[in-house]
C-alpha positions in Angstrom: 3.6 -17.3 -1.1 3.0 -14.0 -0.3 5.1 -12.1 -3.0 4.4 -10.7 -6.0 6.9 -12.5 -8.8 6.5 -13.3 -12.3 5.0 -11.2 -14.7 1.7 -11.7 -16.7 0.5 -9.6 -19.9 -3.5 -9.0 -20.1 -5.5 -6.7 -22.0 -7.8 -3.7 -21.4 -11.4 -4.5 -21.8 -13.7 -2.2 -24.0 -15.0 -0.8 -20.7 -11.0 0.0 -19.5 -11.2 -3.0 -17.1 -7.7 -5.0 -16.8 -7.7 -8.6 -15.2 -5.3 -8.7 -11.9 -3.3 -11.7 -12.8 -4.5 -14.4 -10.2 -1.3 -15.0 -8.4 -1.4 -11.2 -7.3 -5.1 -11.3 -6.6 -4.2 -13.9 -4.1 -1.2 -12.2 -2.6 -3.7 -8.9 -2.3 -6.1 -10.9 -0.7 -3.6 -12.1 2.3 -2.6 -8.9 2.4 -6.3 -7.4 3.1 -6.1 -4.4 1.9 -9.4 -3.2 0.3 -8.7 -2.5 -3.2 -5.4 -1.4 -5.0 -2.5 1.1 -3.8 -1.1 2.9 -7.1 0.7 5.4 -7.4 3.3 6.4 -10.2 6.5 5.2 -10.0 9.7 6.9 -8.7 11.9 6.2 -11.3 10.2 4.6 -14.1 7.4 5.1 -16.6 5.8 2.8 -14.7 2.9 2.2 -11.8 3.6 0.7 -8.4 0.9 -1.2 -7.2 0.2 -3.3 -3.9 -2.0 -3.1 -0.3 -0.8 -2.8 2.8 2.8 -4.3 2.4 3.3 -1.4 0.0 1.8 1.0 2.5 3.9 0.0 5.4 7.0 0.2 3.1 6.3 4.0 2.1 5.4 4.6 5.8 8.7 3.2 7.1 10.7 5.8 4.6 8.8 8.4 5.6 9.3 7.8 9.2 13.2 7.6 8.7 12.9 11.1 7.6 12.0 14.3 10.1 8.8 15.1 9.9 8.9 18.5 8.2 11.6 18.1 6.6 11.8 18.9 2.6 12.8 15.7 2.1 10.0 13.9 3.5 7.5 16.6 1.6 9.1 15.6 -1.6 8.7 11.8 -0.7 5.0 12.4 0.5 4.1 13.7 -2.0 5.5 11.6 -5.0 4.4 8.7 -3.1 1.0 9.8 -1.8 -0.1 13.3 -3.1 -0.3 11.1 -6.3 -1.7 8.0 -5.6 -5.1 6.5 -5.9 -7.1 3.5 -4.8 -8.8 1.2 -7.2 -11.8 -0.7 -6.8 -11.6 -4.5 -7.5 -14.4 -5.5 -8.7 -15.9 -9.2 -7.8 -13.8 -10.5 -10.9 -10.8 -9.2 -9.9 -11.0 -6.4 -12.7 -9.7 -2.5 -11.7 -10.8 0.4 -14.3 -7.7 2.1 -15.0 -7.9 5.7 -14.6 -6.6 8.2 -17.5 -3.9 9.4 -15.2 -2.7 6.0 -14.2 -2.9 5.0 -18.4 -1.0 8.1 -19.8 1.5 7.9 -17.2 2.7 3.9 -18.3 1.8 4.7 -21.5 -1.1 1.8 -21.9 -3.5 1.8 -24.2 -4.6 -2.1 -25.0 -2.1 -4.8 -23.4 -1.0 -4.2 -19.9 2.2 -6.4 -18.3 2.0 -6.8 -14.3 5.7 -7.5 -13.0 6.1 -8.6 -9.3 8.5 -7.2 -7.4 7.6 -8.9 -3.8 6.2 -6.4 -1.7 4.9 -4.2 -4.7 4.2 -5.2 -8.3 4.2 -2.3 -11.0 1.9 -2.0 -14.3 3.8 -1.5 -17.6 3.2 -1.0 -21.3 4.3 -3.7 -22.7 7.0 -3.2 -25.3 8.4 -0.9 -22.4 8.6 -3.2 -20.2 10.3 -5.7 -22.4 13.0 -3.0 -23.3 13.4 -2.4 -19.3 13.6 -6.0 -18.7 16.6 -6.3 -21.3 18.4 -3.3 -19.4 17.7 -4.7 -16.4 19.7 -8.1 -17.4 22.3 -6.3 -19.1 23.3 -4.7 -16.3 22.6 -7.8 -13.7 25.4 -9.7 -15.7 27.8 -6.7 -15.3 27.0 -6.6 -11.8 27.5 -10.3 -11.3 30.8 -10.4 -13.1 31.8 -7.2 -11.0 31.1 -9.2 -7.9 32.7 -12.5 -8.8 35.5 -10.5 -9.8 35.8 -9.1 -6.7 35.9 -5.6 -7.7 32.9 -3.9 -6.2 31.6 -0.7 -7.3 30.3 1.9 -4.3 26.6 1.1 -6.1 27.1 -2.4 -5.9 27.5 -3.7 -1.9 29.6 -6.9 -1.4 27.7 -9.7 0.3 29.2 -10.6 3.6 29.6 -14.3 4.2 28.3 -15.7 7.5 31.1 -15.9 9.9 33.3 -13.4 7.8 35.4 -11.3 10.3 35.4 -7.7 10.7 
């Protein structure tokens, strides 16, 4: 597979080394980019992570926009002006930098989530509280869609072979 899913808790080392959780390590690998793609996240207290998949992602957003346009500054520089690489180390270990820490908020135990093309680093107990959210508002979702009454923020699935 070459997605990020699941999510994996691991703790900072005395040295500020975190263990990339295997399954990522592998998906990194395929990917071949040479270390880790961080940066923080757009909308969460949070750090996206990834390679090249990530890269490509940000690169098609920014080529949607016109090249000098203000929104394309913004996005360039939320997305790159603040991003960093990371060494992995022959273990599969990255030293978290201050920045990357006081922005999630870590300071011992560190939870990777996949999120396919991207996974993101979390605090923990954050995480867990996002996580609830998140399914909280999945189920109203799902009930709004089987109810048939869609919400402009929620698109309606099209079924194959459904007219226009």
């Amino acid at each position: 597979m070459d997605r990020f899913v699941s999510h994996f808790t691991n703790r900072l080392d005395a040295k500020g080394r975190i263990s990339i959780p295997a399954p990522f390590r592998a998906v990194l690998m395929r990917d071949g980019f040479e270390g880790l793609y961080v940066h923080p996240s757009l909308d969460q207290q949070a750090v996206d992570c990834g390679g090249n998949a990530l890269l490509q992602e940000i690169d098609g957003l920014l080529a949607k926009l016109s090249p000098y346009s203000e929104e394309r500054d913004l996005f360039s520089t939320a997305l790159l002006g603040t991003s960093e690489i990371l060494k992995v180390d022959p273990e599969g270990r990255v030293v978290l930098t201050e920045t990357i820490k006081a922005y999630a908020g870590v300071t011992g135990d560190v939870t990777f989530v996949g999120q396919g093309n991207k996974f993101q680093i979390w605090e923990p107990n954050r995480f867990q509280a996002h996580l609830e959210e998140a399914k909280h508002r999945v189920r109203d979702m799902r009930r709004q869609l089987s109810s048939g009454s869609a919400t402009p923020d929620v698109p309606v699935p099209r079924s194959h072979g459904a007219r226009e």
